[in-house]
N, C-alpha and C positions, 0 to 999 in steps of 0.2 A: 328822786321825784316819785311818790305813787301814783303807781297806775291807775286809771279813770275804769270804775267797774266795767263791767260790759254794759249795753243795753239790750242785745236780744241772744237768744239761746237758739242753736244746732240740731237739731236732734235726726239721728235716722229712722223711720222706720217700714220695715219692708224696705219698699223703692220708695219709699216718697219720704222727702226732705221738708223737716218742719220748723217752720224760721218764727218763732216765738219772741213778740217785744218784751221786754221786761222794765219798762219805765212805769210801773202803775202807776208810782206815786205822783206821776207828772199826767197819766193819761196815754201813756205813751206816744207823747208827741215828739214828732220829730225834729230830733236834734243832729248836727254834722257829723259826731262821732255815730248815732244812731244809723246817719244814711252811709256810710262809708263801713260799717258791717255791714249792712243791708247788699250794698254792692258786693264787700267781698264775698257773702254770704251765699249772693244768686250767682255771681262768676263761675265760683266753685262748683254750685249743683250742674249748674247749665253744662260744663265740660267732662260731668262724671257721669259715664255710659250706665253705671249701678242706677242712677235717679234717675226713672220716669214721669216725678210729679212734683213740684213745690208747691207747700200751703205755708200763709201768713197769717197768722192771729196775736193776738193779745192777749197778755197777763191782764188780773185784775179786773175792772167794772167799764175797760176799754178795749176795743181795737184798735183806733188811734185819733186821737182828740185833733189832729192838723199838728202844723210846723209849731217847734215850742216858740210862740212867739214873746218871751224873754229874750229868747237869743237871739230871736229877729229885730227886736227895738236895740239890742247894743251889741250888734256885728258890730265887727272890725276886720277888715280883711287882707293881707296883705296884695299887693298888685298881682293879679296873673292868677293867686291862688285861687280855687273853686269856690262860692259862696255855696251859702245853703238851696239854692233854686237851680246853681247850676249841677247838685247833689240830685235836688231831687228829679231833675230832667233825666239824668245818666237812668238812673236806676229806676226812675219808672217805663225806662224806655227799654232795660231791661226785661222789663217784667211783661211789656206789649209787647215786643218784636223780639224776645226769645225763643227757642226751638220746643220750650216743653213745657207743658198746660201749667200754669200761675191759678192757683185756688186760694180767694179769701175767704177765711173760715171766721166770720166776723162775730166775736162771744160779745161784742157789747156795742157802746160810742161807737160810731164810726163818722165824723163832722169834717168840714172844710179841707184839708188835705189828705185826712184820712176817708174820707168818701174818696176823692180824686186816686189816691190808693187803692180802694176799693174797685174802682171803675179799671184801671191797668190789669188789675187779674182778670182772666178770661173765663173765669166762674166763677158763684160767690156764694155760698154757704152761709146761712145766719140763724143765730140760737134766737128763740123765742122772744126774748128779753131786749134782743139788740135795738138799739136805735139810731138810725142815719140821718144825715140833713149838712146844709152849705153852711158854715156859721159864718161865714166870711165879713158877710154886711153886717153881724154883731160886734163887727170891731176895728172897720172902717177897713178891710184890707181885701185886696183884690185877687182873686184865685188865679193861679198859676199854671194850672195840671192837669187842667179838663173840666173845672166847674163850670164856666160858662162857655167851653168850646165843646165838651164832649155830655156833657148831661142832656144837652135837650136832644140828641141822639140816643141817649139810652132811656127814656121818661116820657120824649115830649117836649115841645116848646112852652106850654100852659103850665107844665106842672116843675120843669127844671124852674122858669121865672119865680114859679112860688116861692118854691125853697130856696133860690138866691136872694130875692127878695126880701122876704121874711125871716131868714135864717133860723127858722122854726125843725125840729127835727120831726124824723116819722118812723112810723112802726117797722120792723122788716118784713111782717106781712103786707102792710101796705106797699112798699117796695118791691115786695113780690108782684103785689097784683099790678105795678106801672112796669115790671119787666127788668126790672138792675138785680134784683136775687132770686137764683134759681131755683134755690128751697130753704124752708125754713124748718127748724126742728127743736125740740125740746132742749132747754139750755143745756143740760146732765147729757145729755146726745151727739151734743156737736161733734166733739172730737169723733167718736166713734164712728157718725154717719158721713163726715170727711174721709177717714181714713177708709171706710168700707169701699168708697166711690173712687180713689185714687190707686187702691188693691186691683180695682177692676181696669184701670187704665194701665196700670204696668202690667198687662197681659195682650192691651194693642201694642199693635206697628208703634214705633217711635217716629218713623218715618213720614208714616200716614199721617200721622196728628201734627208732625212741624209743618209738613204742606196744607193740610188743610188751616190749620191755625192761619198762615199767611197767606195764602190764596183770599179766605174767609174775614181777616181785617182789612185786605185792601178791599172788597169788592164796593165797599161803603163809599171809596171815592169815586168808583168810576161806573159809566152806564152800563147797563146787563150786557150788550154785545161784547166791550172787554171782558169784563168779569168773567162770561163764560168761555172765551176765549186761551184767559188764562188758566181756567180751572181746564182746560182741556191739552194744556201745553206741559203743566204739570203731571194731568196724566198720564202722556205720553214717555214725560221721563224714569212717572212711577214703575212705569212699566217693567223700566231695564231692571228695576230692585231685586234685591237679593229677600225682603221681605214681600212684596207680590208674590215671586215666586212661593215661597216656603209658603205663606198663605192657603196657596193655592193647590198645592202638594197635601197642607195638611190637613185641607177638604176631601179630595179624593181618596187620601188615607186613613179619613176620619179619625185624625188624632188631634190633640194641641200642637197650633205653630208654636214654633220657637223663635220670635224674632229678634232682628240685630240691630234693627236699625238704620239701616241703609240697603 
């Protein structure tokens, strides 16, 4: 039997791990084999002390068009085995409650699962040209991944409804200016202006940034007296690090830390 090409590519550079889809032809939507590297893809980074940073983009005039839904109208699945939602739960839930910053570096499309994608990474990078939006309600099917639980959190209630509603896309400047991408830059740039900014993160604590990453997603469910509560229980434990310390050391001795990570 041959083997089924790949759909996304590996690449190292520096520290930071770059997980590239390669379905243009499809948009790069996602398919079971597509989320099952996706997973093996983030496992791997997440457990290799080398990688500081994961970024996700796309080949082609996409970042990711949503679930192929082809293979959503004629699943079959056998009993027990994972469908395509219980794929994409795993692994977006990787990519939120992972220990090390998840960057969408979004070169194009990014609609109905692939916005919800987009929303898991905990920064988002988007080339001039890109365009985001729900398409969900274009094709009668209901969002799974954060579209109508976790958009009007990052947007707004007025303006998530729009875009579910309408299933109209929008500019990634305009999604700058409602707060889901953190900057935008010339399409020819992307990559470069990704990699400059994740250069500069494998040079923080690894440490620092898995605490505060989790500290800084829960505090959304809970009222400020928890929240600072826990941002103070964690310090406490920062404390005992082997990176506070070296931090702190390489203040005094006005050099570069060297940190480890714990």
């Amino acid at each position: 039997m041959t083997e089924a090409p790949k759909t996304l590519s590996v690449e190292r550079l520096e520290r930071t791990e770059w997980i590239t889809f390669q379905r243009a032809e499809h948009l790069n939507a996602m398919s079971t084999q597509m989320l099952r590297e996706m997973t093996a893809a983030l496992e791997t980074a997440i457990v290799d002390d080398a990688v500081r940073a994961i970024v996700l983009t796309g080949s082609g005039r996409a970042f990711c068009a949503g679930a192929d839904l082809k293979e959503v109208a004629g699943a079959k699945h056998e009993p027990g085995e994972p469908d395509l939602l219980d794929l994409v739960d795993h692994t977006f839930g990787l990519m939120r409650h992972g220990p090390k910053p998840v960057i969408a570096a979004v070169n194009g499309l990014a609609m109905a699962g692939g916005l919800e994608m987009v929303m898991a990474c905990d920064l988002v990078f988007a080339a001039e040209s890109a365009q985001l939006g729900d398409a969900h309600s274009n094709f009668g099917v209901f969002p799974g991944a954060g579209g109508a639980a976790i958009l009007p959190r990052r947007i707004g209630l007025n303006r998530a409804k729009y875009l579910l509603f309408s299933g109209e896309n929008v500019s990634a400047r305009e999604m700058m200016d409602w707060g889901l991408v953190n900057k935008v830059v010339a399409d020819s740039k992307l990559r470069d202006a990704v990699q400059a900014f994740t250069d500069k993160l494998s040079n923080k604590s690894p440490a620092v940034l898995r605490r505060m990453k989790a500290v800084a997603n829960r505090s959304l469910n809970v009222d400020e007296t928890a929240a600072l509560a826990e941002e103070m229980l964690n310090l406490r434990a920062h404390m005992r690090s082997w990176d506070m310390r070296e931090g702190l050391t390489a203040f005094n001795e006005k050099r570069k830390p060297q940190f480890r990570g714990y």
